[in-house]
C-alpha positions in Angstrom: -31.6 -79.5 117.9 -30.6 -80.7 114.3 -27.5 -81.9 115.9 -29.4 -84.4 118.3 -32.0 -85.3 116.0 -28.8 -86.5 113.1 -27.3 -88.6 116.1 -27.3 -92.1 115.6 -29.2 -94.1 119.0 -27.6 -96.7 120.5 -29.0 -99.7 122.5 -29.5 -97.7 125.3 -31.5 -94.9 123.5 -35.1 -94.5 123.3 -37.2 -91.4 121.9 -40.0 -89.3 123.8 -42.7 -87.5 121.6 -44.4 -84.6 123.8 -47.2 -84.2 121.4 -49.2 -81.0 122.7 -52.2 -79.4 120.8 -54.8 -77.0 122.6 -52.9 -77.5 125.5 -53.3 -80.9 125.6 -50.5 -83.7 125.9 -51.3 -87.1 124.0 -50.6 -89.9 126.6 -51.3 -93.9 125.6 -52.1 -96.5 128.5 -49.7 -99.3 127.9 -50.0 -102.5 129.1 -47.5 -104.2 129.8 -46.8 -108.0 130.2 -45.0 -110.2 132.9 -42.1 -110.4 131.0 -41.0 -106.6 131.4 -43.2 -105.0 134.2 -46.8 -105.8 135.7 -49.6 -103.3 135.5 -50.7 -100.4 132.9 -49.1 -97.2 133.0 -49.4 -94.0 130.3 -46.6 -92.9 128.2 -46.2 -90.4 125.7 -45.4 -91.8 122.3 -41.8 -93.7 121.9 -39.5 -95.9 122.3 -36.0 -97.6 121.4 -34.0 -97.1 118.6 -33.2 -99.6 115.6 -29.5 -100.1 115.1 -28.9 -97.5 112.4 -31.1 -95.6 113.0 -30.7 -91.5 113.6 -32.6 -90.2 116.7 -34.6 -88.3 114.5 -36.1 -91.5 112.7 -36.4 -93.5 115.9 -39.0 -90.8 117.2 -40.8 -90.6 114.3 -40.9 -94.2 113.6 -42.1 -95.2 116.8 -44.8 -92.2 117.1 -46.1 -93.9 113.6 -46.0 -97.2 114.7 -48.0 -96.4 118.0 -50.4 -93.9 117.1 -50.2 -93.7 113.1 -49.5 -90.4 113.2 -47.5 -89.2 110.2 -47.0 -85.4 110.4 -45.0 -85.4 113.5 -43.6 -81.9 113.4 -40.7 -81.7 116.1 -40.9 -78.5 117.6 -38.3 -77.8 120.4 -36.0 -80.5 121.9 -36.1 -80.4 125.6 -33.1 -82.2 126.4 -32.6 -86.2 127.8 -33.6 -87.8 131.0 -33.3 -91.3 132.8 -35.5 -94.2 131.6 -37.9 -95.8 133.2 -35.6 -99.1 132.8 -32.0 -98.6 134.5 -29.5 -97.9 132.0 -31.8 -96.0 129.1 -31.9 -92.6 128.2 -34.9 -91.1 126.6 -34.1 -87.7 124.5 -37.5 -85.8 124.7 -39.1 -83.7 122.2 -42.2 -81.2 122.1 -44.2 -82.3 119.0 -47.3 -81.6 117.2 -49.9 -82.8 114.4 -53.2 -82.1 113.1 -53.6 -85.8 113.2 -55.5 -88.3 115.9 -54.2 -90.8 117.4 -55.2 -94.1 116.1 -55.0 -97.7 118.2 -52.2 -99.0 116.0 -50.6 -101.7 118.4 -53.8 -103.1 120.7 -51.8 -106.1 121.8 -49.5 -103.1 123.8 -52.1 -100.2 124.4 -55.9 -100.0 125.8 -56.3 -96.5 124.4 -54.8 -92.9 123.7 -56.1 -89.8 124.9 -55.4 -86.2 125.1 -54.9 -84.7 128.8 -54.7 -81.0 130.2 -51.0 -81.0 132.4 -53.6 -80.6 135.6 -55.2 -84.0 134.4 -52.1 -86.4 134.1 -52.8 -90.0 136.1 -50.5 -91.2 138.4 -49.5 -94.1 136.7 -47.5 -92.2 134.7 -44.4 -94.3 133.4 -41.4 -92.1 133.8 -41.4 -89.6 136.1 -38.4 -87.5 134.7 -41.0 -86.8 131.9 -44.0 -86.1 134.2 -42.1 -83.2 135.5 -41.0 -81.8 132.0 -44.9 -82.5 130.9 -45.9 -80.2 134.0 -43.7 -77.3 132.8 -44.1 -77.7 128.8 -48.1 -77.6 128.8 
């Protein structure tokens, strides 16, 4: 895992933060605007990587700058999938913190909540995630 996490991203790299506590996965309802896509859908904390930037940094960076969480402890990677957008790849990790979420970026998210696996909307984002949600909580 140290190896991925010391690999610098590249434009087509984004960063996935399973963040599971109680056996709960933290999920934030993004909405997006017509520029990218139409509609709201729930993600898991994450995103793209700066230039420069290690993977490692991207994921914690972004979880910050989303949720203000700040004791992101990365816990198991699970390995990289397809993004949502053609072209990315998203390397997924199973997180944790004592923290809460906190509404960081309102202009980009309604809300974040916790969710039971069982409890997941269907408006999930990405559903190369959904199905590694289903088998990591």
């Amino acid at each position: 895992m140290d190896q991925i996490l010391k690999t610098q991203v590249t434009r087509e790299t984004a960063t996935s933060a399973l963040i599971i506590r109680d056996g709960k996965i933290l999920l934030g309802l993004r909405n997006y605007t017509p520029d990218k896509w139409i509609g709201s859908f729930w993600t898991t904390p994450g995103g793209r990587g700066d230039e420069g930037e290690t993977v490692e940094e991207c994921l914690k960076r972004e979880t910050e700058e989303e949720t203000g969480i700040t004791d992101l402890k990365i816990e198991e990677y699970i390995g990289k999938v397809d993004g949502a957008k053609e072209g990315d790849i998203v390397e997924v990790f199973v997180c944790s913190t004592n923290q809460e979420a906190k509404l960081m970026e309102p202009e980009k998210f309604g809300e974040w909540k916790w969710f039971k696996s069982n409890e997941i909307p269907e408006n999930f984002i990405n559903k190369n995630i959904f199905s590694i949600i289903q088998k990591s909580v």
